[in-house]
MIKE-223476 format. One line per 8 residues: number of its first residue (from 1); for each residue x, y, z of C-alpha. Coordinates in Angstrom, 1 decimal, always signed. Layout:
N
NUM = X,Y,Z  ...
END
This chain:
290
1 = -12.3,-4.7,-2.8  -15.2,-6.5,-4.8  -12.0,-8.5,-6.5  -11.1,-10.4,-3.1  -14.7,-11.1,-2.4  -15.1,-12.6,-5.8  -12.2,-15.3,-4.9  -15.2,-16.5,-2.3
9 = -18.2,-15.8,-4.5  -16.1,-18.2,-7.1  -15.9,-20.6,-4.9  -19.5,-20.9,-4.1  -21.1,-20.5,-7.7  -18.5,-23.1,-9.2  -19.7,-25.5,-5.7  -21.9,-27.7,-7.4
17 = -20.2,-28.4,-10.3  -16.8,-29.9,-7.8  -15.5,-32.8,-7.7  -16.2,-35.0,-3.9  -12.5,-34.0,-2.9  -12.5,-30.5,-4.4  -15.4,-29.8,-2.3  -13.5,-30.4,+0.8
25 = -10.6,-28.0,-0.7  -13.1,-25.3,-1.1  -15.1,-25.9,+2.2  -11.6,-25.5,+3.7  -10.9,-22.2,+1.8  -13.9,-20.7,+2.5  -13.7,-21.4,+6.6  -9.9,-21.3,+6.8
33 = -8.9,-18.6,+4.1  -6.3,-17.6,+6.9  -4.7,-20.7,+7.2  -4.8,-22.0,+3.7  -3.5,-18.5,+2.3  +0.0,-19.9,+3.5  -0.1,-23.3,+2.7  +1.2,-25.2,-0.4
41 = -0.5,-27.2,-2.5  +0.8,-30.7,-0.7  +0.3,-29.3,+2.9  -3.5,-28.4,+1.4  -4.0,-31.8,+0.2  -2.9,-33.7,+3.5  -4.6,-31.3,+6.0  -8.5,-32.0,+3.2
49 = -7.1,-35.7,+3.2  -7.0,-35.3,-1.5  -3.5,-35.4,-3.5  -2.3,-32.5,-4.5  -3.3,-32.8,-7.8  -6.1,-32.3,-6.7  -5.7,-29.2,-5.1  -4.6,-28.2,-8.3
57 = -7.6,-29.1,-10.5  -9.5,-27.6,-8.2  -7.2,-24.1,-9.0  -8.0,-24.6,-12.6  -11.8,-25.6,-12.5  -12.4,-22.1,-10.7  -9.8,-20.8,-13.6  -6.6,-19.9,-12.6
65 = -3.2,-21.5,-14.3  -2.2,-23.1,-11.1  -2.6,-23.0,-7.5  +0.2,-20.6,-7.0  -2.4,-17.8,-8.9  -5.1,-19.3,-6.6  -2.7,-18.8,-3.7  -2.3,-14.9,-4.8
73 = -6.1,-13.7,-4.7  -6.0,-15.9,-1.2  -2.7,-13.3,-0.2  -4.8,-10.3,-1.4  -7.9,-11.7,+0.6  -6.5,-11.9,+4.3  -5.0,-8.1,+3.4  -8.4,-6.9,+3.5
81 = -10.0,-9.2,+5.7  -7.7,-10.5,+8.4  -8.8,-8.7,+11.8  -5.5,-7.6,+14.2  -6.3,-9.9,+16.0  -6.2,-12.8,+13.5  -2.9,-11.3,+12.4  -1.2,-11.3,+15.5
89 = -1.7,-15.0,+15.7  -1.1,-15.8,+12.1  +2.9,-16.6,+13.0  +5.3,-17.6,+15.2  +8.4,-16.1,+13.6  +8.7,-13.3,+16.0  +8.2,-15.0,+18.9  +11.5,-13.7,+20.6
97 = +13.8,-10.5,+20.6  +16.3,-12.3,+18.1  +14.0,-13.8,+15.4  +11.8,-11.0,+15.6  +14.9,-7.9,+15.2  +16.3,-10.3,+12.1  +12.8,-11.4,+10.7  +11.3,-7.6,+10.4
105 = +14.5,-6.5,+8.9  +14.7,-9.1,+6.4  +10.7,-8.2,+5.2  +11.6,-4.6,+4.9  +14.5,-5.5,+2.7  +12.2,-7.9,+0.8  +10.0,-5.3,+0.1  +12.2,-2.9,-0.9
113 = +13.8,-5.8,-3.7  +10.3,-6.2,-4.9  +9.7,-2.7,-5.1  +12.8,-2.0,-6.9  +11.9,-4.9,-9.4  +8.1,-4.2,-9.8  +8.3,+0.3,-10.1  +7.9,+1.4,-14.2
121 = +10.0,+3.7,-14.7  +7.6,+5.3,-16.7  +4.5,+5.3,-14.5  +7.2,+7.1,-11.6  +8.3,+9.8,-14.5  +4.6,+10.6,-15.2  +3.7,+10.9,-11.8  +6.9,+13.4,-10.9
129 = +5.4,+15.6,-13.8  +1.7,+15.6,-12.6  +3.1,+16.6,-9.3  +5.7,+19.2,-11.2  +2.3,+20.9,-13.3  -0.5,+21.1,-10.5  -1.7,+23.6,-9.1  -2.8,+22.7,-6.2
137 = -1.3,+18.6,-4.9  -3.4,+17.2,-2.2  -1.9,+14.7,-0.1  -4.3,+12.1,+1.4  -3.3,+9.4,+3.7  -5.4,+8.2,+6.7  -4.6,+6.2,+10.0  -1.0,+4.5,+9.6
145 = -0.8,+6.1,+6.2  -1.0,+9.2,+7.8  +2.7,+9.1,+8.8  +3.1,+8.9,+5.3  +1.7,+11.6,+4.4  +2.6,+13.8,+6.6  +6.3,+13.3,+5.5  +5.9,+13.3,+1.9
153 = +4.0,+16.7,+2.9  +6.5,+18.0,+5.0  +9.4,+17.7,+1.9  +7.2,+18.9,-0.7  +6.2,+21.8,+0.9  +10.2,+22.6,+0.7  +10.3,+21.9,-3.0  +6.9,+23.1,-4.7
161 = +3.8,+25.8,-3.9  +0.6,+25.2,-2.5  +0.8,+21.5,-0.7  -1.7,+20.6,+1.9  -1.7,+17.1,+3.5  -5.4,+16.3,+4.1  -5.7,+15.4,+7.8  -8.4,+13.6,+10.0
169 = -8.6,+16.8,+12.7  -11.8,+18.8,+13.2  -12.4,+19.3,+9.1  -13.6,+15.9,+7.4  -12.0,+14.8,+4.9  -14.3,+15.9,+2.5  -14.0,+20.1,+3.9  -10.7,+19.8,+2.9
177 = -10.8,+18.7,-0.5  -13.8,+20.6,-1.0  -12.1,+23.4,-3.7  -10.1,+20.7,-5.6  -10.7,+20.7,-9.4  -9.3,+19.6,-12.1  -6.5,+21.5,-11.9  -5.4,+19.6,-8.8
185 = -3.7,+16.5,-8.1  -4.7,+14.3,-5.4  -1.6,+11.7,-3.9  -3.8,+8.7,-1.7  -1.6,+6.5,+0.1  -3.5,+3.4,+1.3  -2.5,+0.3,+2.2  -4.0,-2.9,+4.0
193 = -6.5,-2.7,+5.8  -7.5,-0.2,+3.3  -9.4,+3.0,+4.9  -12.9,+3.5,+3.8  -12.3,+6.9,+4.3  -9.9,+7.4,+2.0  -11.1,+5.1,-0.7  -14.5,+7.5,-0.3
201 = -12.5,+10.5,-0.6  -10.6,+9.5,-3.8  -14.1,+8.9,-5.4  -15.3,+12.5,-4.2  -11.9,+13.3,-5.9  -12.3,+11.4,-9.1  -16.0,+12.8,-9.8  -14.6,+16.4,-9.3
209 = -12.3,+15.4,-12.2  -9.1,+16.0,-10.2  -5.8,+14.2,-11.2  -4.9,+10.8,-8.8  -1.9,+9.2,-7.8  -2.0,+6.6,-6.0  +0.5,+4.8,-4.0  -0.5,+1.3,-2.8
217 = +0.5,-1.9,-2.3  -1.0,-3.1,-5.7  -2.5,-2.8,-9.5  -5.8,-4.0,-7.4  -5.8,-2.7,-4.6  -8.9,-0.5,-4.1  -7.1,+2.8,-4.1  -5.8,+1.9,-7.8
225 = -8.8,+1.9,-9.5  -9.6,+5.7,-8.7  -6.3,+6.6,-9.7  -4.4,+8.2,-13.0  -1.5,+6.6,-12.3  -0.3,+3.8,-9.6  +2.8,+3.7,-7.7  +3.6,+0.4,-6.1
233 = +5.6,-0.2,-3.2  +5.3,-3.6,-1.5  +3.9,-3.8,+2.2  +4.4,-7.6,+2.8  +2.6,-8.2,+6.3  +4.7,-8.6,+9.8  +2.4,-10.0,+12.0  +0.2,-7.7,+13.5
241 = +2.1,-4.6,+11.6  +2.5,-3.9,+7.7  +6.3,-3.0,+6.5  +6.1,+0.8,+5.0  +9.6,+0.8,+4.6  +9.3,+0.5,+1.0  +6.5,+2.6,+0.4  +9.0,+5.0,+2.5
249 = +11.5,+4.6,+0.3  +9.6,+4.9,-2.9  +8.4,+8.5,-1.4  +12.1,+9.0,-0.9  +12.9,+9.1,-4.5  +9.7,+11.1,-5.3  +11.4,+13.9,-2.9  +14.7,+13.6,-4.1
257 = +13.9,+13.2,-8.2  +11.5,+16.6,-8.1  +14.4,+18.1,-5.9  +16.6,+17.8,-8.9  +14.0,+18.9,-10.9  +13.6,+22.1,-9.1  +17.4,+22.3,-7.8  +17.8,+25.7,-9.5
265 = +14.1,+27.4,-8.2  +15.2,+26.5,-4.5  +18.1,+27.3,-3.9  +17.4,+30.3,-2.6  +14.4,+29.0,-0.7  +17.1,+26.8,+1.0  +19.6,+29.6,+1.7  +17.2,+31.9,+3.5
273 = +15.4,+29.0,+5.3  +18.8,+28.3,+6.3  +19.4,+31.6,+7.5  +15.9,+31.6,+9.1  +17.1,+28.3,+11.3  +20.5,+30.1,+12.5  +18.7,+33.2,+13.4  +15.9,+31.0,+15.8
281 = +17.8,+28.4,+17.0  +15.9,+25.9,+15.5  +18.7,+22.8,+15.0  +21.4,+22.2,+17.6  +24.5,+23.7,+16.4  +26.2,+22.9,+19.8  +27.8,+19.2,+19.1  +30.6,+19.5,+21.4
289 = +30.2,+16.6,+25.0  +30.5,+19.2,+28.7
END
């Protein structure tokens, strides 16, 4: 997180040294981060009253190639700091039924492109073969990152031995991870707002010398730095929600590569859990209308 702040801190220790119209960019920034995160360069300029020229030079006097770099920290800023609240009022795209059904949608699928574009190969290979060689995977994933968890849990638990999905129930955090070594491999989801919790457990993790993944929304987000190896799925904001479809999707093909990994050690699993669901009832078998 000390990445984001240092966009502000910047800001304030290059002050002095600005230019009479840069200083109105950056008094802007620093009040309006929010609001200036998703505006251009032009619409920057008119709203300080300076060209945008202007705007720019001021982009490369704190040292970045342009404004659109500038633009990114200012994205990665109001993921860490933007209250619900603040969110909720950022946009009026989903004001109504129609735009807000065709607008969410449309993010999702964004974010899965991205995703697709951004994933090495490599670093999603070398994390399929941590998981494939531990013994003993971890799965860590707190508040709406719990939901995540707790499915990439529940298929694992199909496909591999000893799989526990670190929960927030009447054991901290810290209980549950307690007899992880270095053995063990430790998957933390996190994503915006990032969970102090599960950024403290990952450094509990990291100084008992225990193998991370981590899959985030980026190379910087806080989770990343604890990790081995980062998987990044894209989680563009909608309003007062994230999109996890992607990060869905990229736990998708985790399940389904080590499944084909392992298609030949579970197939008997499979038959007698089959056999185990006919013999309690446990699906619907009964498809036919009264």
């Amino acid at each position: 997180m000390e990445t984001y702040v240092d966009l502000i801190k910047n800001i304030q220790n290059n002050f002095n040294n600005l230019s009479k119209g840069q200083k109105l960019i950056a008094e802007f920034i620093i009040n309006n981060y929010d609001k200036a995160a998703f505006m251009t360069a032009a619409a920057l300029g008119d709203t300080v009253n300076v060209s945008e020229s202007t705007v720019v030079r001021f982009a490369n006097t704190l040292g970045y190639a342009g404004y659109r770099e500038l633009q990114k920290e200012l994205h990665e800023l109001i993921k860490n700091k933007l209250t619900t609240v603040q969110r909720l009022t950022m946009t009026d795209e989903y004001s109504n039924k129609e735009n807000a059904l065709k607008k969410a949608m449309e993010k999702d699928k964004e974010n899965i492109d991205k995703t697709i574009n951004e994933t090495g190969y490599k670093a999603f290979q070398d994390a399929i073969d941590l998981i494939l060689n531990a013994e003993n995977v971890y799965i860590l994933g707190l508040r709406s990152s719990s939901f995540l968890a707790g499915y990439l849990g529940f298929y694992l638990n199909f496909l591999i031995k000893d799989v526990k999905v670190i929960t927030s129930g009447p054991n901290d955090v810290f209980e549950q991870l307690l007899k992880a070594d270095s053995k063990d491999l430790i998957i933390g989801i996190s994503y915006p707002r990032y969970s102090k919790r599960t950024l403290e457990a990952l450094d509990f993790c990291k100084e008992k010398r225990c193998k991370i993944i981590s899959i985030t929304d980026s190379l910087i987000s806080p989770a990343a730095k604890y990790s081995d190896i980062s998987l990044i799925a894209s989680s563009d904001m909608l309003s007062f929600v994230d999109s996890l479809v992607a990060p869905m999707s990229l736990i998708n093909a985790l399940i389904v590569s080590i499944g084909m990994e392992k298609k030949n050690d579970i197939r008997s699993s499979f038959e007698d859990l089959e056999n185990i669901w006919k013999r309690y009832n446990v699906y619907d078998v009964n498809n036919k209308d009264k």
